[in-house]
C-alpha positions in Angstrom: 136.4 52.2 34.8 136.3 53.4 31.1 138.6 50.9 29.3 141.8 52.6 26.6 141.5 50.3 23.8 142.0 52.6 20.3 144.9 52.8 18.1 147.2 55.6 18.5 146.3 58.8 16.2 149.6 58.6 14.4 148.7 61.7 12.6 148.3 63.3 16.0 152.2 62.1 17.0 153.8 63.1 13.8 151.7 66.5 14.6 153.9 66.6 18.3 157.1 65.2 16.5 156.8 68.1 13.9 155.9 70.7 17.1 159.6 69.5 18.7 161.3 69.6 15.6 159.5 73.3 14.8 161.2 74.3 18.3 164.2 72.6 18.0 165.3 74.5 14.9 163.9 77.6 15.6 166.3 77.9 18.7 169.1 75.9 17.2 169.2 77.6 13.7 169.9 80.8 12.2 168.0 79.9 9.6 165.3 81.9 7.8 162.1 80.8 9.4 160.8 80.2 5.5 163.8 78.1 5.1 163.3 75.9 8.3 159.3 75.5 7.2 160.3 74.1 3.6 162.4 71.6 5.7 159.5 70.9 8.0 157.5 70.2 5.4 159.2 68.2 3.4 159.7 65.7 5.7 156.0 65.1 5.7 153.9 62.5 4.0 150.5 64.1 2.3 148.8 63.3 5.1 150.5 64.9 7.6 150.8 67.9 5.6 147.3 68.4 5.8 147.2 67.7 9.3 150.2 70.4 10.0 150.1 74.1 11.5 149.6 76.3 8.5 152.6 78.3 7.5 151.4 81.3 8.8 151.4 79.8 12.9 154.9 77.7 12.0 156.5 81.3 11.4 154.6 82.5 14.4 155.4 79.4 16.4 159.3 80.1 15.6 159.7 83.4 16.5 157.8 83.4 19.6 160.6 80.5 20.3 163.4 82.8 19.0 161.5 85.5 21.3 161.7 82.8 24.4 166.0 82.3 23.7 166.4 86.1 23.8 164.3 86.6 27.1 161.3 88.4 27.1 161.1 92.3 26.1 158.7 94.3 27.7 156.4 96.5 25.1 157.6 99.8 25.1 154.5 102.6 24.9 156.8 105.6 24.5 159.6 106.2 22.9 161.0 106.9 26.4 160.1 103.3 27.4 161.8 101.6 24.4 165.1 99.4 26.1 167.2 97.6 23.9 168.6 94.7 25.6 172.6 93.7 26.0 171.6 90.6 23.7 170.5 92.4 20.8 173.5 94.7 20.9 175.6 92.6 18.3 175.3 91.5 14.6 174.2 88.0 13.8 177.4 85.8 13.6 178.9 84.1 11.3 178.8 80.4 12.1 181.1 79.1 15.0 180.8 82.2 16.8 179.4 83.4 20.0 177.2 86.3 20.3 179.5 88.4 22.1 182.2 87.8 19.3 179.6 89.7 16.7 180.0 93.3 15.5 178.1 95.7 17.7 175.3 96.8 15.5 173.1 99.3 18.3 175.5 102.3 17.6 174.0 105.8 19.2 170.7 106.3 20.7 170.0 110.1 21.9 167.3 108.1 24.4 165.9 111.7 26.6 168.6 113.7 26.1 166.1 115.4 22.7 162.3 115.8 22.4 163.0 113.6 19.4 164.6 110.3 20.1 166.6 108.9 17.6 168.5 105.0 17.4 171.0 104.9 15.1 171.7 101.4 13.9 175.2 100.4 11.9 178.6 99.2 12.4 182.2 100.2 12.9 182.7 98.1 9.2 179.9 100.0 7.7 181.3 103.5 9.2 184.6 102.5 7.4 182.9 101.9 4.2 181.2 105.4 3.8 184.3 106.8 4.8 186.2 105.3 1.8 183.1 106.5 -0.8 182.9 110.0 -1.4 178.6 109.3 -2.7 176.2 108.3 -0.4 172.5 108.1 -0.7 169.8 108.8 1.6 166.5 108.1 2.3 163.9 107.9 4.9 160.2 106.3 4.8 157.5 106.4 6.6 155.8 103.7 6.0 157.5 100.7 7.5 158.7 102.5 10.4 158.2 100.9 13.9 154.8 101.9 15.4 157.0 104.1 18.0 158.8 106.1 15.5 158.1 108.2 12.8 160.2 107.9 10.1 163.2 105.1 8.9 166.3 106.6 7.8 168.8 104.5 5.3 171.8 105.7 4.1 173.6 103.8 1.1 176.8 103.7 -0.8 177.5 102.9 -4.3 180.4 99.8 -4.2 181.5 98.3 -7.4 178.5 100.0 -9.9 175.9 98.9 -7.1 174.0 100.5 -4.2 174.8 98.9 -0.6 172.5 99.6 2.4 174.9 101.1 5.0 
């Protein structure tokens, strides 16, 4: 019988308590994850520091957490395949409210009904607002578009000598 005489690792512990606390925020908090990881880490001594997740797998830790609260979302191939769940249906919320008491944000989706599906994203708030400006701006990109689609399409407003995102 092999005898369990060593200290504790307490770098190892704090490495666990700092694990929990990671997935206690992540589901708790609407925070950014950035701002979460600057708390994280300055609760740490040096030592742990060095010891910690890098950055880079905290963020990745939290979302696949933020992932877990929302349920699982199977990965569309198609546009055809692409299902946007109840839950993601609303705005995030202002503090103190539920997620069914958010603005809904998934507006129109054409789904099959076209050879060229097309989600439109927005608000009744933001509808309001282009209908009280008479100039909008448009633009589409290609670039950051999700791998699915082929083009993003923003429309803007100008409020008070500024552009807003609509």
């Amino acid at each position: 019988m092999h005898s369990h005489d060593h200290l504790p690792n307490f770098v190892r512990l704090a490495h666990i308590k700092g694990d929990e606390l990671l997935d206690v925020c992540a589901t708790n908090s609407k925070d950014k994850p950035r701002d979460i990881l600057n708390k994280y880490y300055s609760k740490m001594t040096k030592r742990e520091i060095a010891n910690a997740k890098s950055r880079n797998a905290a963020s990745q830790k939290i979302r696949r957490q933020r992932n877990k609260k929302l349920g699982k979302v199977p990965v569309a191939h198609t546009t055809e395949e692409i299902v946007i769940p109840e839950s993601q249906h609303f705005t995030i919320v202002q503090d103190g409210q539920s997620a069914n008491e958010g603005e809904t944000f998934y507006y129109e989706d054409s789904k099959t009904e076209s050879p060229f599906r097309v989600i439109v994203f927005t608000t009744n708030s933001n509808l309001k607002i282009l209908q009280k400006h008479r100039n909008w701006l448009a633009d589409g990109t290609f670039d950051i578009a999700p791998k699915l689609m082929k083009q993003l399409y923003t429309i803007h407003t100008v409020m008070q000598y500024k552009t807003k995102e609509i």
